[in-house]
C-alpha positions in Angstrom: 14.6 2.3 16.1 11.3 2.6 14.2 8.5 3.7 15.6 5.4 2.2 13.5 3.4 5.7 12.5 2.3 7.4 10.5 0.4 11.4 10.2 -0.9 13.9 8.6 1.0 17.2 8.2 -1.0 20.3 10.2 0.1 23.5 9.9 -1.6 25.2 13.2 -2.4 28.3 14.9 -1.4 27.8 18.6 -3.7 28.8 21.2 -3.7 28.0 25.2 -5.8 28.5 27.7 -5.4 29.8 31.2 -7.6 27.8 34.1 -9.8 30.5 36.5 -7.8 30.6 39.8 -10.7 31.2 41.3 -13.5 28.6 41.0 -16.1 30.9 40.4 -14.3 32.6 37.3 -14.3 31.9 33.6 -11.5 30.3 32.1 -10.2 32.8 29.8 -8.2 32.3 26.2 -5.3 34.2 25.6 -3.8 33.8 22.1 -0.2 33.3 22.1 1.9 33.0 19.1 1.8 31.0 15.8 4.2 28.1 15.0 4.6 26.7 11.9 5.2 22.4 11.7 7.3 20.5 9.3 6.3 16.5 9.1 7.4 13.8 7.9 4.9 10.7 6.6 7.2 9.4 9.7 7.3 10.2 13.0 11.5 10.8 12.7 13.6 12.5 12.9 11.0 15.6 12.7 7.7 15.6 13.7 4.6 17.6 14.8 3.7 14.6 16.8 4.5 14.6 20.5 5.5 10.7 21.6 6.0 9.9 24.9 6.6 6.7 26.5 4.3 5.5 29.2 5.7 2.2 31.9 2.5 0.5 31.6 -0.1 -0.7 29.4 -3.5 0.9 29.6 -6.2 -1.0 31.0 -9.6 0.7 30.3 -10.7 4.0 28.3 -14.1 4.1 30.4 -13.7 6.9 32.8 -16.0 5.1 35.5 -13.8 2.1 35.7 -10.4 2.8 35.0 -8.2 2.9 38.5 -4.2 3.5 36.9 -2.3 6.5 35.7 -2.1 5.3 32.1 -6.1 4.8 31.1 -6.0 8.4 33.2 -3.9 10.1 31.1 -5.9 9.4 28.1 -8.8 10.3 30.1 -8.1 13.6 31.5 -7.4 14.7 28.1 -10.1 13.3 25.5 -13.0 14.1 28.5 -13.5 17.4 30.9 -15.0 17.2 34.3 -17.4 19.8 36.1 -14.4 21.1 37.9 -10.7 20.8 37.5 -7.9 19.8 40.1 -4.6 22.5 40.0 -1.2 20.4 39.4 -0.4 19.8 42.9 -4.4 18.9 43.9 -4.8 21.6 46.3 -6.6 24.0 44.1 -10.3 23.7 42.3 -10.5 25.4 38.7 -13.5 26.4 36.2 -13.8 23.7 33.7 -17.5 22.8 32.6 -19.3 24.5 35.2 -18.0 28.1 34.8 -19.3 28.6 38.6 -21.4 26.9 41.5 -23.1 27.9 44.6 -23.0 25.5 47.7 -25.6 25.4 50.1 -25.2 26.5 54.1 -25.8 22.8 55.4 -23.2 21.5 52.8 -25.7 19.4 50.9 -26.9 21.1 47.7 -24.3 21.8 45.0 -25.6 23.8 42.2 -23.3 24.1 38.9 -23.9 26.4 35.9 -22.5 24.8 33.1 -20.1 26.8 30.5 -22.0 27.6 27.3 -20.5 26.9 24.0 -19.2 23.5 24.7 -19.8 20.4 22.2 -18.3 16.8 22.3 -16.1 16.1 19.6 -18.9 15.0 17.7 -20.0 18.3 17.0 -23.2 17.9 19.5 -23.7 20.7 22.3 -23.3 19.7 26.1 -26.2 19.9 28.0 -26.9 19.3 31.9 -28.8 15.9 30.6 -25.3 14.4 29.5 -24.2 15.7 32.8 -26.7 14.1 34.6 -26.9 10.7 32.6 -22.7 10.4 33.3 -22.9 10.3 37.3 -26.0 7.9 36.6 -23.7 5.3 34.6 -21.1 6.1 37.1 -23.2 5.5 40.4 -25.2 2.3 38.6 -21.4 0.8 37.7 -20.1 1.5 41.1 -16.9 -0.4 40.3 -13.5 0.4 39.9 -12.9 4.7 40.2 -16.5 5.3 40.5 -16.8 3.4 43.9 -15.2 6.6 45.4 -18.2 8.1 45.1 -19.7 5.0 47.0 -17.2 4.9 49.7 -16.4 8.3 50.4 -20.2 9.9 50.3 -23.9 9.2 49.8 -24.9 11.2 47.2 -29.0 11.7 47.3 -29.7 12.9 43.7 -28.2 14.6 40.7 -30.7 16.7 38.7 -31.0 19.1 35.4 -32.5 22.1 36.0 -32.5 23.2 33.0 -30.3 22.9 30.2 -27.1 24.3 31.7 -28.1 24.1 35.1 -27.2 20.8 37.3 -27.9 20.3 41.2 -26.3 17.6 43.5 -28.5 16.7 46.4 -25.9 14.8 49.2 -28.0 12.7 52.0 -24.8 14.0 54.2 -22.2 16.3 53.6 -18.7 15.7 52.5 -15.9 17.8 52.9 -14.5 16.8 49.8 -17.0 16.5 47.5 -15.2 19.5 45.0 -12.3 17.4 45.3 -13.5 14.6 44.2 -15.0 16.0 41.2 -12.3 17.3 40.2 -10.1 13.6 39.8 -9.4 12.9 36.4 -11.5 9.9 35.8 -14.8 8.3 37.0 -16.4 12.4 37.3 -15.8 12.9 33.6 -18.5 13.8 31.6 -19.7 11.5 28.5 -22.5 11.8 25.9 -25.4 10.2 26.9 -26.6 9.7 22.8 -22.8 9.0 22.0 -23.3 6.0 25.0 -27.0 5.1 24.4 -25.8 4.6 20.7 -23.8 1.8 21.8 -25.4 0.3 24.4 -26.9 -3.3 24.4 -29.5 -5.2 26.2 -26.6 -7.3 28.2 -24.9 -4.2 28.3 -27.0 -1.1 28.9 -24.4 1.6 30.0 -21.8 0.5 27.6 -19.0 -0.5 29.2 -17.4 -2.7 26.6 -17.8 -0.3 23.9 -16.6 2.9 26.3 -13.6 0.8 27.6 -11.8 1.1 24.2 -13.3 4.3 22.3 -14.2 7.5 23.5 -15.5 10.6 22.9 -15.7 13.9 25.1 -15.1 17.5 25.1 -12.2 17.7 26.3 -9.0 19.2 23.9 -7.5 16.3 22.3 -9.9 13.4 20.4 -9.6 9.7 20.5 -7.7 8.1 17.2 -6.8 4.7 18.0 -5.8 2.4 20.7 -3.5 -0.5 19.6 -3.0 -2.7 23.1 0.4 -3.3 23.9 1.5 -0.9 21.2 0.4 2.8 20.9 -2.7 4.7 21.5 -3.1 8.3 19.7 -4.7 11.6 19.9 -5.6 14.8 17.8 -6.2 18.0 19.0 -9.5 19.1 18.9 -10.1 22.2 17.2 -13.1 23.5 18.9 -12.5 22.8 22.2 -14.1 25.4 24.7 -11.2 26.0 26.1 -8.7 27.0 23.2 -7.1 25.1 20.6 -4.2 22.8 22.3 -0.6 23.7 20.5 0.5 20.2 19.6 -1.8 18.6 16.9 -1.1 15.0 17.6 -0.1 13.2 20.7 1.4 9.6 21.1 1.4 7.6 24.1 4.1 4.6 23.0 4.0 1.4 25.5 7.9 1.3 26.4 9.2 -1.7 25.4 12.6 -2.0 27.8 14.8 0.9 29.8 17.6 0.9 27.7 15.9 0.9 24.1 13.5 4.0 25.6 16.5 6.2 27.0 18.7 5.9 23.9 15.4 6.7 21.6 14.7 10.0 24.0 18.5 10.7 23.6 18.6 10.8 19.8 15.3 12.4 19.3 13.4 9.5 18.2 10.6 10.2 21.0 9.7 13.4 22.9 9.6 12.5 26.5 9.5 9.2 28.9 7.4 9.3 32.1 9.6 6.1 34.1 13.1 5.3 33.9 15.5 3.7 36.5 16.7 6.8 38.7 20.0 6.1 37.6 18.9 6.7 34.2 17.5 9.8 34.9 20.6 10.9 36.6 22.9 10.4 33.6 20.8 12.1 31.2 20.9 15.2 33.7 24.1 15.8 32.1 22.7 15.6 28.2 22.2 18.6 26.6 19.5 17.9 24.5 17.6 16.0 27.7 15.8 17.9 30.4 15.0 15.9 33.7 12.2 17.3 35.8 12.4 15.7 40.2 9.4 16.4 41.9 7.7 15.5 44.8 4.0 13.8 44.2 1.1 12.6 45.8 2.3 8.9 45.2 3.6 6.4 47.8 5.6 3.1 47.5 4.6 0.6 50.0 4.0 -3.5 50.4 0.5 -4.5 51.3 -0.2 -7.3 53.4 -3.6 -9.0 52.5 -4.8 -9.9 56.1 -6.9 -12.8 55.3 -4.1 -14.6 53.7 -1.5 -16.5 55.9 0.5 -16.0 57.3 -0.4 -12.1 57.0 -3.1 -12.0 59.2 -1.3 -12.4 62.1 -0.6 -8.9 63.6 3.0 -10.4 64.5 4.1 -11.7 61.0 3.2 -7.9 60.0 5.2 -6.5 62.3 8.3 -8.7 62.0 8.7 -7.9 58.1 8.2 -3.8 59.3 11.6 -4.7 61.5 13.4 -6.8 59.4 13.7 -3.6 56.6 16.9 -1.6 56.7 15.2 1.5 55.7 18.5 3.5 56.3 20.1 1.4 53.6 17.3 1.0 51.0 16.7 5.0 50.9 20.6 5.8 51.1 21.4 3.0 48.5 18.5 2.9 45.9 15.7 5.6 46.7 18.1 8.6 47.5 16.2 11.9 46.8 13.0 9.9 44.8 11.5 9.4 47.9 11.0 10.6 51.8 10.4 8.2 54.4 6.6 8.2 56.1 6.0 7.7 59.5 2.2 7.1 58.8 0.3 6.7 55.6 -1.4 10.9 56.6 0.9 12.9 53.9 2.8 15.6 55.8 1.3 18.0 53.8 -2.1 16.9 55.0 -4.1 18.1 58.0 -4.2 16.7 61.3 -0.8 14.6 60.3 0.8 12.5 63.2 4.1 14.7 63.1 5.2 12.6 66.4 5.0 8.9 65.4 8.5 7.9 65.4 9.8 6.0 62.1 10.3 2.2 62.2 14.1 1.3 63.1 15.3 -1.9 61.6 15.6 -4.4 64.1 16.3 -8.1 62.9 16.2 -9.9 66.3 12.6 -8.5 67.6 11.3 -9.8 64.0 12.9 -13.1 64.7 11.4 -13.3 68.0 7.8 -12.0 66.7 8.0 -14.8 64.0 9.1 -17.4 66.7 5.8 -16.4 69.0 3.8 -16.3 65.9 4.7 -20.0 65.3 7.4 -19.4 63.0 10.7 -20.4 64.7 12.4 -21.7 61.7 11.2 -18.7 59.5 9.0 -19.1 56.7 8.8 -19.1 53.1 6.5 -16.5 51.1 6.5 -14.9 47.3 7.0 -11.4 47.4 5.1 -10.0 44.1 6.0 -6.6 42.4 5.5 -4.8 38.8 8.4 -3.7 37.0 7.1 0.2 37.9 9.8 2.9 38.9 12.2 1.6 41.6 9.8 -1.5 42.8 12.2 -3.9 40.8 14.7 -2.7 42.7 13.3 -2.4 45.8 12.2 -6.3 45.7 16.1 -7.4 45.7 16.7 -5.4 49.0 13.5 -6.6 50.5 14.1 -10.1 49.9 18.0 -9.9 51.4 16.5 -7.8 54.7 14.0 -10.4 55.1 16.4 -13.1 54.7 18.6 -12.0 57.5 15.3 -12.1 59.8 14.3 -16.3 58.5 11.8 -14.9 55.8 12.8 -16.5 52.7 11.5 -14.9 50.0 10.7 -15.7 46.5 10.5 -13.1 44.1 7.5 -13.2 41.8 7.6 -10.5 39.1 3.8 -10.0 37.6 2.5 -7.9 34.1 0.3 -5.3 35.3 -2.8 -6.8 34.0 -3.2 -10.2 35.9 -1.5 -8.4 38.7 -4.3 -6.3 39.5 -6.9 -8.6 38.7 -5.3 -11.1 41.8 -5.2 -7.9 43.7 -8.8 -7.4 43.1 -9.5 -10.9 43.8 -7.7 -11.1 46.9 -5.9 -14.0 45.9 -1.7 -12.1 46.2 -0.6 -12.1 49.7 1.9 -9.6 49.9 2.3 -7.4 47.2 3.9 -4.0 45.8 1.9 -0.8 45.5 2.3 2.6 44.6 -1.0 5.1 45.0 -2.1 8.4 46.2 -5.1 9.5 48.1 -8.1 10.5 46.0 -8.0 13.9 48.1 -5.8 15.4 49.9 -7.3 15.5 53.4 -6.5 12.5 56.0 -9.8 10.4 55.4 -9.0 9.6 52.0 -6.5 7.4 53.5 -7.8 6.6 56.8 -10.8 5.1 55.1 -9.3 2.8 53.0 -8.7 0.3 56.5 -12.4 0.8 57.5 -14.5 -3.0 56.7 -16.9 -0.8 54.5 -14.4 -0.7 51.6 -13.1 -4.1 52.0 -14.2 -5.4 47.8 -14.8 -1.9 46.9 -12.1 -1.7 44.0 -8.7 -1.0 44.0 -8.4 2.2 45.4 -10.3 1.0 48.5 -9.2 -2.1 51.1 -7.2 -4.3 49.3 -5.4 -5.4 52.4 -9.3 -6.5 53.4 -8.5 -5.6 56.8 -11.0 -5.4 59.7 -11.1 -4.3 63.0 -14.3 -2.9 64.5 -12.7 -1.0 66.9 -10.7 1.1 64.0 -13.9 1.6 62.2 -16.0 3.0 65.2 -13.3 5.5 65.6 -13.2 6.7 61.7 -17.5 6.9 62.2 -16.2 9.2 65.3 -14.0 11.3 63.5 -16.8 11.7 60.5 -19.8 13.2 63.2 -16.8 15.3 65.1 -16.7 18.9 63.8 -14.0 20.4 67.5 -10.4 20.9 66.1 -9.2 19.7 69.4 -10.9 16.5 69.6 -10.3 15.5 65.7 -6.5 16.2 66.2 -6.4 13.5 68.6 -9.0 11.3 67.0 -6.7 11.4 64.1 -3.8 10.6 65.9 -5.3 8.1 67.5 -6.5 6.4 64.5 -3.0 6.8 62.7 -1.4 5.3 65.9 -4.0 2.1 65.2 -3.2 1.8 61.7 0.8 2.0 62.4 0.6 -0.7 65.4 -1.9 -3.0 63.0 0.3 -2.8 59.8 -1.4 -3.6 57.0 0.7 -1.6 54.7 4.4 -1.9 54.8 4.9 2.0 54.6 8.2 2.8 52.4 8.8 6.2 51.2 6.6 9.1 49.3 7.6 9.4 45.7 9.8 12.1 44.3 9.2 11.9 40.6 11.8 11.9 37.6 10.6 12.4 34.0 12.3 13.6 31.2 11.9 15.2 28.1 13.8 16.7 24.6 15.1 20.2 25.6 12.8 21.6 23.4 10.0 20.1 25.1 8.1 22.5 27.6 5.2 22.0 29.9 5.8 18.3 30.7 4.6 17.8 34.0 2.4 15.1 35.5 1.5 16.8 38.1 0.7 15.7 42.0 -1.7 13.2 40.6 0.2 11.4 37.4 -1.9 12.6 35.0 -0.4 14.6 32.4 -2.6 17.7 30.8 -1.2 17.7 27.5 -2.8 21.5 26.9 0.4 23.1 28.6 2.9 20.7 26.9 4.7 22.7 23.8 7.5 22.0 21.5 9.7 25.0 20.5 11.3 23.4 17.3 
């Protein structure tokens, strides 16, 4: 295989940086060793180049639309945020604002911003570019920025002086830092870099900023060839020390089989999805590690509930009954997932530890399908993207379903026009994988509230709507007793698991793998990779 590349040989001085563990520190910069790198006017067989393979295409470079992990991975690393999110998302670093104060009502965030710091166009940061960036984001209010439109009501966002920015909320939100932190829509852009290219019809830029970029963040935007390639270099004066791999490639994979033989013979670096199985055999290579680790994703059908049959309460709960759950996690999932007996994480507050788990049975989903006007069954397409184990999981979906009347045809979609029908509303019952945008029960609670029904895709695309569930989230939001929220939570998560509008599968447990000599090559509990702590020893 040839990989179609070519770059510059770089000789480099390796420098990393270690992220404050407490918010209100400066990142420090600890110099580590030097490495010296041989290239080739080719990528193989030995490179300075880091190539990984990504499952999906990328969809958009702009930080305040982008929704998937692939845009997000370019994102978190040619931009930098205020703050910074820890690997597994429970932690808040230093990033652009070196430290912050929060006010005693839990309404007035002030940031002092690091000093030092220039885009990659050489230009200082200021708190105007700060400002300007949640501007653009909170006037596009589409795709990742509507979480800052569905989850709080932010009042103003002001310089007060150069290095100096304030939020002002209109009501406080416990996880505002959080939120921040994401890797996308809070990233900070150049306001002149943006203005540059803006246009009457378009005044913030979106259709230039969806395929270039510029930031401050440690790696610099090259080129973006769609269904091909997109690169990276380093950036040399990044505030936070200079990254140790000078160029990074992030290679659309073009099949399973051609992407695992290419990682086995050293043609690429690393691959972020394979078939389990995959995974499992290369275990046993040598000159392959595999990394399995739990994340913040889940697997899960939606049902849209304004599409029929699927907004009938009945339908919904017949398919829940017709899955053999012991067999598809024993069979196919094994140790890449956990079971969920409601869409609160575990992990998360105020979780519903005594909701039972859904048992398969086939003749209550034959008789729910019967009272729902279904006695001969019915026929539906069951849509999924070629992602992780969904494939897969299709095939044993449509035989469960089968054995319960529900003939099902399977529809396999490309990413693109799957998510524009998901954002239309126009697929019935669909795959999805996705994580909460914080890790605290309301980030998934709120996504069944009527509020976020057409408010992107990280909102309610099942568009469902029940007044009664969205008096009790309001409840829950004014209720500050531990008691009472425990049980408003429960109650809520009892709602949500009697309505079904998700058909809840498993939480991921990730594979990736990468060359031996590959070190630091995690994605994290939110799928986006920091390539600053990725090394290669040869």
């Amino acid at each position: 295989m040839r990989w179609k590349l070519s770059f510059i040989v770089l000789v480099l001085a390796v420098v990393v940086s270690a992220c404050a563990a407490v918010p209100s520190q400066p990142v420090t910069v600890v110099e580590t060793r030097v490495v010296e790198v041989v290239a080739t006017a080719t990528p193989e067989p030995v490179r300075e180049n880091f190539i990984f393979v990504r499952p999906q295409e990328i969809v958009s470079l702009d930080p305040a639309i982008a929704t998937e992990s692939q845009s997000g991975i370019m994102i978190r690393n040619v931009y930098s945020r205020l703050v910074d999110l820890s690997y597994d998302g429970s932690e808040l670093n230093a990033d652009l604002a070196e430290g912050w104060e929060v006010s005693d009502d839990g309404l007035v965030y002030t940031f002092h911003l690091r000093d030092g710091v220039t885009f990659q166009d050489g230009t200082p940061l200021t708190a105007g570019d700060v400002v300007y960036s949640f501007d653009r984001m909170l006037s596009i209010g589409e795709g990742n920025a509507s979480s800052f439109l569905e989850w709080m009501d932010v009042g103003s966002v002001e310089a007060l002086d150069d290095s100096t920015v304030q939020f002002t909320l209109n009501a406080p939100f416990e996880a505002f830092l959080f939120i921040l932190g994401k890797p996308l829509a809070p990233s900070i852009l150049s306001q002149a870099w943006v203005e540059a290219n803006a246009t009457e019809d378009d005044p913030w830029a979106t259709g230039f900023v969806a395929s270039n970029m510029m930031g401050t963040g440690p790696y610099s935007f090259v080129e973006w060839v769609p269904n091909e390639f997109a690169r990276m270099e380093r950036y040399d004066d990044y505030y936070g020390g200079v990254a140790a791999i000078p160029s990074v490639v992030s290679m659309l994979g073009q099949d399973d089989t051609t992407t695992r033989l290419a990682l086995e013979k050293g043609e690429v670096d690393a691959a972020q999805r394979l078939p389990d199985d995959m995974f499992r055999v290369m275990g046993s290579n040598p000159a392959v590690t595999v990394y399995q680790k739990p994340t913040t994703s889940s697997a899960f059908w939606v049902f849209n509930t304004n599409i029929e049959p699927y907004n009938d309460e009945r339908v919904r709960e017949a398919f829940a009954l017709a899955v053999d759950y012991d067999g598809l996690m024993d069979g196919l999932v094994k140790d890449s997932g956990s079971r969920m007996n409601s869409p609160v994480y575990e992990s998360m507050p105020f979780h519903h530890a005594d909701l039972p788990l859904i048992e398969r049975d086939v003749e209550k989903a034959k008789e729910l399908l019967a009272d729902a006007g279904y006695p001969d069954g019915l026929d539906i397409d069951l849509v999924y993207v070629d992602f992780g184990l969904l494939k897969q999981v299709s095939v044993v979906l449509q035989a469960n379903l089968l054995e319960a009347g529900i003939r099902a045809n399977l529809v396999e979609m490309p990413f693109n026009p799957f998510l524009e029908g998901v954002g239309e509303g126009t697929i019935g019952f669909y795959s999805w994988v996705s994580e909460p945008a914080y890790p605290l029960p309301m980030a998934v609670l709120a996504r069944f509230t009527a509020e976020q029904i057409g408010q992107g895709l990280g909102a309610n695309i099942a568009e469902y709507n029940d007044p009664e569930y969205d008096a009790l989230i309001e409840q829950i939001r004014a209720t500050e007793d531990e008691e009472e929220l425990q049980a408003l939570y429960q109650q809520a998560q009892e709602m949500v698991m009697d309505a079904m509008p998700w058909l809840l599968l498993y939480q991921e447990n990730q594979y990736q793998a990468a060359r031996a000599d590959v070190k630091g090559f995690d994605f994290g509990a939110y799928n986006y990779l920091d390539l600053r702590d990725v090394t290669i020893e040869n």
